[in-house]
C-alpha positions in Angstrom: 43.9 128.7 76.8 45.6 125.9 79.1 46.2 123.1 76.2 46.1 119.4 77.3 48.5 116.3 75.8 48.1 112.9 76.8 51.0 110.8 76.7 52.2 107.1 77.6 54.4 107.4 80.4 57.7 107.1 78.3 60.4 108.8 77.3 60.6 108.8 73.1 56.5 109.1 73.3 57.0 112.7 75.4 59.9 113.2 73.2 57.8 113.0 70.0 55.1 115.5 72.0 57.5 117.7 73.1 59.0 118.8 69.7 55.0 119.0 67.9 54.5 121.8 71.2 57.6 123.9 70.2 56.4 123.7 66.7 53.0 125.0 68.0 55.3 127.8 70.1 53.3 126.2 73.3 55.2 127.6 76.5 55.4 125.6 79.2 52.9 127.3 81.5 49.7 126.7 78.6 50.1 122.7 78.4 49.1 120.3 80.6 50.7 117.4 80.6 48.4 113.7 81.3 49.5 110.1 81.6 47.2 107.7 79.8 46.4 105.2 81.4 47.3 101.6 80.1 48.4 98.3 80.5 49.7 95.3 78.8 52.9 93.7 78.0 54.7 95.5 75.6 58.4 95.1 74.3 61.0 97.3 75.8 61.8 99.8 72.9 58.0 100.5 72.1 55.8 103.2 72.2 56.6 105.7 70.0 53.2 106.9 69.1 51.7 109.7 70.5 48.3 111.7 71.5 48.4 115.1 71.0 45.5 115.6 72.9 43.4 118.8 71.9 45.5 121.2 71.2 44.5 123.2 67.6 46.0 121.7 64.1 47.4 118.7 65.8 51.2 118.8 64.4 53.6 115.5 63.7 57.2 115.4 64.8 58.2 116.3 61.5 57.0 119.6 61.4 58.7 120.1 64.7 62.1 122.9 64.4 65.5 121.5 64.8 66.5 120.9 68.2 70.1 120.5 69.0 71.0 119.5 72.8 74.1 119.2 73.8 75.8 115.6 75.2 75.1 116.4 78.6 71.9 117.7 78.7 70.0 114.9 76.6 71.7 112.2 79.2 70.3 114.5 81.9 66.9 114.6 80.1 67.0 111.1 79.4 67.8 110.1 82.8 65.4 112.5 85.0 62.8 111.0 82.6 62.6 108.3 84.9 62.7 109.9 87.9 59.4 109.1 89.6 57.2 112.3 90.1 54.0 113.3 88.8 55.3 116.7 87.5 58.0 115.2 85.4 57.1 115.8 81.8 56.3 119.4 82.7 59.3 119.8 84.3 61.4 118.6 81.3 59.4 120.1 79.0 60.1 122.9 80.5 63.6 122.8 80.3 63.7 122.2 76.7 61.5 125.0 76.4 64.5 127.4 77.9 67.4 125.5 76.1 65.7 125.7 72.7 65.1 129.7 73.5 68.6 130.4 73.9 68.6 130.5 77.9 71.6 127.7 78.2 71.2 128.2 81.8 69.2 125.9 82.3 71.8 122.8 81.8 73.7 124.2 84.8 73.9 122.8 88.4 73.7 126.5 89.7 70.5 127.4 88.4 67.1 126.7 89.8 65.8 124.3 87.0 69.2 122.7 86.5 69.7 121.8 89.9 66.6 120.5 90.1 67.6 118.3 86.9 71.1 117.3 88.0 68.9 116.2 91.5 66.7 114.3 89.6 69.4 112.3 87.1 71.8 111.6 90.3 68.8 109.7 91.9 67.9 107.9 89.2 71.6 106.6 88.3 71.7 105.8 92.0 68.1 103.5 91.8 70.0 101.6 89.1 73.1 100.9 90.9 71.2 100.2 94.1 69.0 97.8 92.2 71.1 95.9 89.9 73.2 95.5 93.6 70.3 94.4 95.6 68.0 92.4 93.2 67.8 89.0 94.3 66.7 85.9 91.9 65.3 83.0 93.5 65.1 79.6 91.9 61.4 77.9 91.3 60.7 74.4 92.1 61.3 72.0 88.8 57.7 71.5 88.6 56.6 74.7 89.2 55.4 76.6 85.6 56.4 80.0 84.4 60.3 81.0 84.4 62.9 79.5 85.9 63.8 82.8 88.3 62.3 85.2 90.3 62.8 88.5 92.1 61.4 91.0 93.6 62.5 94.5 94.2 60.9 98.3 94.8 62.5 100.5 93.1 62.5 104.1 94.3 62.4 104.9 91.0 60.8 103.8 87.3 65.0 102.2 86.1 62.7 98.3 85.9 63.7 98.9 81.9 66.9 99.8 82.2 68.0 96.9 84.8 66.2 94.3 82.7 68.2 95.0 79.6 71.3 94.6 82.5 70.1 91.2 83.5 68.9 89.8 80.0 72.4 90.4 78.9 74.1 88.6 81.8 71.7 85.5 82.5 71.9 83.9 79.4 69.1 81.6 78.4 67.8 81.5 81.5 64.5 82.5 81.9 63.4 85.2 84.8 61.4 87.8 85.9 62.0 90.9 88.1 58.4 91.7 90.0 57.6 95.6 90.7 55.5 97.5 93.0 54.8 99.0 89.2 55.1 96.5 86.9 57.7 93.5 85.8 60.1 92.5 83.3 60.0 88.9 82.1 62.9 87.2 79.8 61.9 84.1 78.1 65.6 83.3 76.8 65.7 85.5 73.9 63.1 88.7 73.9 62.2 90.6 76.8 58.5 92.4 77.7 57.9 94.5 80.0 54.9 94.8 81.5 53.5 97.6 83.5 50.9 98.8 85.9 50.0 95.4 87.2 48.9 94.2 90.7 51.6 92.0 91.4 52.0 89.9 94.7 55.7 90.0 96.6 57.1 86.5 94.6 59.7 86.1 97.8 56.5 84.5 99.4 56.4 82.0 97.2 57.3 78.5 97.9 60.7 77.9 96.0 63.1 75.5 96.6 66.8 76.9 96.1 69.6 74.9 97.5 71.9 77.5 96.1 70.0 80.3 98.5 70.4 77.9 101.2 74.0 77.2 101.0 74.7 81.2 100.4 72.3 81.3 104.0 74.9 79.1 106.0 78.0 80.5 104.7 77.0 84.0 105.7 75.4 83.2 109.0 78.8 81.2 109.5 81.1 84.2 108.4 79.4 86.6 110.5 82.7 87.3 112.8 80.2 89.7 116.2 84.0 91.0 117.3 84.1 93.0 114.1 80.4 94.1 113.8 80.3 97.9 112.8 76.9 98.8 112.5 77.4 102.0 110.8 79.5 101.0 107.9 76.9 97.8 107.7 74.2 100.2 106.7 76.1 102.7 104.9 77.0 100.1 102.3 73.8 98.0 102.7 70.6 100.0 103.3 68.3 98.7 105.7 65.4 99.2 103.2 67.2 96.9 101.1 67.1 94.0 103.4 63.8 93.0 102.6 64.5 92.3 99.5 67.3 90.2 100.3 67.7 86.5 101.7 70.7 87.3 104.5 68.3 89.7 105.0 66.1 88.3 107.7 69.2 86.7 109.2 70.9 90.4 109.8 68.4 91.3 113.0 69.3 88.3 114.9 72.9 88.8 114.3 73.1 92.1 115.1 70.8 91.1 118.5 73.3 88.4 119.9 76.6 90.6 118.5 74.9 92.9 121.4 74.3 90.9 124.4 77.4 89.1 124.0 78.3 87.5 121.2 81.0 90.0 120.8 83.2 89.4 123.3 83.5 85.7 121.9 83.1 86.1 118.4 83.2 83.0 116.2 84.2 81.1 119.6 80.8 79.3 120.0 80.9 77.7 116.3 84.2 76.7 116.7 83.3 73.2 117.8 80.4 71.4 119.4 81.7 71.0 123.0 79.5 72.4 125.9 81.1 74.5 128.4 81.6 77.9 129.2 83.2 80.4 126.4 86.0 82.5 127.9 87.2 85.6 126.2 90.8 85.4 125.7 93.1 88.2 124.0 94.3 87.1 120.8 98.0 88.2 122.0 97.5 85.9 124.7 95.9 83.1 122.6 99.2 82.6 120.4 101.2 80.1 120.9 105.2 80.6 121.5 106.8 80.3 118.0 110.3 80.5 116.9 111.8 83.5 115.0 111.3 83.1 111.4 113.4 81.8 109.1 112.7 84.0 106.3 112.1 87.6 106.0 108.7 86.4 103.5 107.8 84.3 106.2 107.7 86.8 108.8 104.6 88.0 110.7 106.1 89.6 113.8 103.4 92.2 113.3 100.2 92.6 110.7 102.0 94.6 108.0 102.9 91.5 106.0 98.9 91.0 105.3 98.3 94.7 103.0 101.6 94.4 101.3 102.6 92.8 98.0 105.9 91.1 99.2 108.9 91.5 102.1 111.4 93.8 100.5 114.6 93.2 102.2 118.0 95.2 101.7 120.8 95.1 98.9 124.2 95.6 98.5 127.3 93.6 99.2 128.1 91.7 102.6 130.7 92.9 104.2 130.1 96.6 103.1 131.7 99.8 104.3 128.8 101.8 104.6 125.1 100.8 105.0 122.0 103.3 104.2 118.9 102.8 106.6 115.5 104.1 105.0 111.9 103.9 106.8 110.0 101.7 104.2 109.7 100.9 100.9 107.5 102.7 98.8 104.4 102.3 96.5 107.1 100.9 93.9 109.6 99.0 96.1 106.7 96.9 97.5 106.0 95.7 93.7 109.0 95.0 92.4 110.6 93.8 96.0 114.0 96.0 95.9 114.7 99.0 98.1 114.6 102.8 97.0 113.9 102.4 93.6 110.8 104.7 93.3 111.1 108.5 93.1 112.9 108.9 97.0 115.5 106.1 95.4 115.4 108.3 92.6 116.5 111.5 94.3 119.1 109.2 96.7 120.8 107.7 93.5 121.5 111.6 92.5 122.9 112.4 96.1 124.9 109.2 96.1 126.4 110.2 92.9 126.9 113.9 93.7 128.7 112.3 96.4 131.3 110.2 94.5 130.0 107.3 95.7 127.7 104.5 93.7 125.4 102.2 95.0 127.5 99.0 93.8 129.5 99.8 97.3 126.7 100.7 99.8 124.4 98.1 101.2 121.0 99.9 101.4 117.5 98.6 103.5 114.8 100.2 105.6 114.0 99.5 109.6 110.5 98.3 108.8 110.3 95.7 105.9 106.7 96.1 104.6 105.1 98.6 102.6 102.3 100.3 105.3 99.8 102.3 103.3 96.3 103.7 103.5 94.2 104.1 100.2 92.9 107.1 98.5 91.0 106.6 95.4 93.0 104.2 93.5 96.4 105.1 95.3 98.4 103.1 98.3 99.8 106.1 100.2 102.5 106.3 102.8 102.4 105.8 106.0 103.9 106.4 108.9 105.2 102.5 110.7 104.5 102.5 114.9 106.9 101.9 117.0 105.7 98.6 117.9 106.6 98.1 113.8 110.0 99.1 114.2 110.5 96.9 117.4 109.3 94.0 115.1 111.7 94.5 112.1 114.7 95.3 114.4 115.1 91.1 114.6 116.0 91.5 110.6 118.0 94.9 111.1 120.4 93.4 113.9 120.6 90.3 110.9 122.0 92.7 108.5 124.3 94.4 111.0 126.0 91.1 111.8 126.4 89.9 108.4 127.1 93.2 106.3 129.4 94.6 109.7 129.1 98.5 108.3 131.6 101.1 109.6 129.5 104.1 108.9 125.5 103.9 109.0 123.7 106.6 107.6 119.8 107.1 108.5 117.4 108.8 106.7 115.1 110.1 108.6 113.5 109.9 112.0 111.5 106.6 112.2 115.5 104.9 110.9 117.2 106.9 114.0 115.0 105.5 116.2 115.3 101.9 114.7 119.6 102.3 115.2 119.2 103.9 118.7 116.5 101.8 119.7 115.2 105.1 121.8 113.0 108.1 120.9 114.9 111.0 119.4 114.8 113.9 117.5 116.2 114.1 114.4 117.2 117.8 114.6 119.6 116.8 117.7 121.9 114.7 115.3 122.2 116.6 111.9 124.9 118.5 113.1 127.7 115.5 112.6 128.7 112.4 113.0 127.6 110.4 116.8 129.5 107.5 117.6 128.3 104.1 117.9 129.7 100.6 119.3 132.7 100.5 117.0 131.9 103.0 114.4 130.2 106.1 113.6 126.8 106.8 112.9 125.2 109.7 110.7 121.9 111.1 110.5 120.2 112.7 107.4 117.0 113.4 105.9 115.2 110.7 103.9 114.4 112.0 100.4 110.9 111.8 100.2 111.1 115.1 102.4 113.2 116.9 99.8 110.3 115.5 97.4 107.6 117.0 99.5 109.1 120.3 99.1 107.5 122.8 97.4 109.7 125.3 95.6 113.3 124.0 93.4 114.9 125.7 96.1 114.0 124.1 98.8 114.4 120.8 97.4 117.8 121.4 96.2 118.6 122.5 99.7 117.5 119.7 101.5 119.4 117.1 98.4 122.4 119.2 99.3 122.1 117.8 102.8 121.9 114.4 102.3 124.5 114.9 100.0 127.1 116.1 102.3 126.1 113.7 104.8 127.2 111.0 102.2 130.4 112.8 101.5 131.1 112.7 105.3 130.2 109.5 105.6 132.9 108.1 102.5 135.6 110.3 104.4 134.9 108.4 107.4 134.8 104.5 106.0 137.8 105.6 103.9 139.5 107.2 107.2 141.8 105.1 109.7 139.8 106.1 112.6 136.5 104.9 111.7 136.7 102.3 113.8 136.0 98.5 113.4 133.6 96.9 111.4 130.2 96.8 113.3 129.1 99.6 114.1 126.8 98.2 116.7 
């Protein structure tokens, strides 16, 4: 016999049903499960009554066995709960049904059921975050009754509660009320209500009068740069079923309209100033006016590194010095604290130098490119690899320090600092075998030490330390060696 409970559409009132059918031993497949219909403002942590509808020797909670869930699946429950589908409460139901018979199963991500719950929760969370991003408040006139803001949002899902409690901790006193497809929350300053399952007209047709909305209207209409328009990352991060619901919204068409038959090619150009005329697309290369060479490495914008990194981090040592070490870049570490190789490739060089009788009191050390280039992932800056039009830029500060710290030996780690000394493409592999000569001096070439670091056994790294090692030891014998020439090597 198919038994029938009646419920408020709520979580703690299906809760409370749920545990008087296991005490009845109801399986899943002999209830069926009905919303009762009702309205009315009621507060947000209510209803915790329940109908039990007709089922035989209607049963209380507290007769109901023990049921212990684990973390994870009461937040799943508790989320899908407001997942919006008719079948919901069945659905759950029925996956207490299995938990509370020993089939743990059911709580993971590669079973049928669980799937379907994991699928259910990940919506939901997402209907939260898109609407506590999307939702809107507009300001009524002063003489207008009722509260003092207004919204209106459709939520793909029943998370109205949930946001409301978001807001009515943020807004402070202010009153407001967030109008649903399915119901709203109002806050009057101090208690909220929600009310639900009431015909409710779109309040962004209202008249208001918001100067804040207005001024928000101009500045991103005058932001709005057509030149770097990507439409696919535009609605990626905002939805285009979200735009209704927000005031830029309705500018976004138009925007996107001229940025295509035109408005690219100038960009900002026609808000620039109030002159009639003809725009002409110029190249910002050629736009630039001539400018002298800066005065100061932190000061320098030769190239567009400068505006992703923390500071300039410029070389150290002492000026004159017999021997200067040329890196690529600084690092993750040497961008914050603005000194060269003193992350874990500084690390690694400080054992080599040491290995090599040498300390870095006596060696001036820097980098052909002066800013940190990186590329995120997650929460990290990586590494990565300067172009040559980067080098070119920086070699105005590397033929600085050659004049003023006059080297006899140079020693470059790695390719990208080769090419900086040679100013030419080479390979790397072509000058490990010894010393090359430069104008007046000697230069050597050596890996950098983030390659031993990338290596992946002891051995290997040991190997490649060993190398950079003896490329130091060569390079003391020459500096300390009558026939390494005169100071400058270039």
């Amino acid at each position: 016999m198919l038994r029938r409970i009646e419920i408020d559409n709520h979580f703690e009132v299906w809760r409370a049903a749920s545990l008087a059918a296991l005490a009845h031993g109801l399986a899943p497949e002999a209830i069926e499960w009905r919303i009762r219909e009702s309205a009315g403002a009621t507060p947000l942590a209510g209803q915790t009554a329940f109908d039990y509808g007709e089922t035989e020797g209607n049963g209380s909670a507290a007769q109901a066995p023990a049921v212990h869930v684990s973390k994870d699946l009461a937040a799943l429950l508790h989320d899908a709960a407001l997942y919006r589908e008719p079948q919901r409460w069945a659905f759950l139901y029925k996956v207490l049904w299995r938990w509370q018979h020993g089939d743990r199963a059911v709580a993971s991500p590669a079973d049928v059921d669980g799937a379907r719950l994991y699928h259910m929760a990940k919506c939901v969370r997402r209907a939260r975050h898109d609407m506590i991003a999307y939702v809107r408040f507009r300001k009524q006139q002063s003489d207008a009754s009722g509260p003092e803001y207004i919204a209106w949002y459709e939520p793909e899902h029943d998370v109205l509660g949930w946001v409301a409690e978001h807001f009515a901790q943020r807004m402070g006193r202010s009153s407001w009320m967030i109008a649903t497809p399915h119901g709203a929350a109002f806050w009057d300053g101090s208690q909220l209500h929600i009310e639900a399952r009431r015909a409710l007209c779109d309040p962004h047709h209202s008249d208001t009068n918001d100067e804040a909305e207005s001024l928000w209207l101009a500045y991103y209409r005058s932001t709005f740069n057509p030149a770097r328009l990507n439409e696919a990352a535009l609605q990626q991060h905002m939805p285009v079923r979200f735009w209704k619901g927000l005031p830029e919204g309705r500018l976004i068409p138009a925007m996107l309209s001229e940025a295509r038959t035109g408005a690219r090619r100038v960009a900002q150009a026609s808000g620039v100033t109030a002159l009639g005329g003809k725009a002409i697309p110029v190249e910002a290369e050629s736009a630039q006016p001539a400018r002298d060479q800066p005065s100061s490495l932190d000061a320098c914008r030769r190239c567009d590194l400068w505006r992703h990194a923390t500071q300039a981090v410029g070389g150290a040592g002492p000026r004159p010095a017999p021997i200067m070490l040329i890196g690529e870049q600084p690092g993750d570490q040497e961008d914050l604290s603005g000194e060269p190789f003193v992350g874990p490739a500084g690390q690694l060089l400080n054992s080599a130098i040491a290995r090599a009788g040498l300390t870095r009191d006596e060696l001036y050390l820097t980098n052909a490119v002066k800013h940190f280039k990186w590329e995120p992932r997650g929460k990290r800056r990586l590494h990565k690899t300067p172009a040559q039009r980067e080098v070119e830029a920086c070699s105005h500060w590397l033929a600085h320090e050659f004049a003023t710290v006059r080297p006899s030996v140079v020693v470059v780690l790695g390719a990208t600092a080769l090419h900086a000394l040679l100013r030419e493409s080479a390979s790397l592999s072509d000058y490990l075998s010894g010393p090359f000569e430069l104008e007046g001096g000697w230069g050597i070439a050596t890996y950098h030490p983030s390659f031993a670091l990338r290596q992946r056994d002891g051995a290997a790294r040991e190997k490649v330390t060993a190398a950079i090692t003896g490329a130091l030891i060569k390079a003391r014998q020459l500096a300390a060696s009558r026939g390494a020439g005169p100071r400058g090597a270039r």
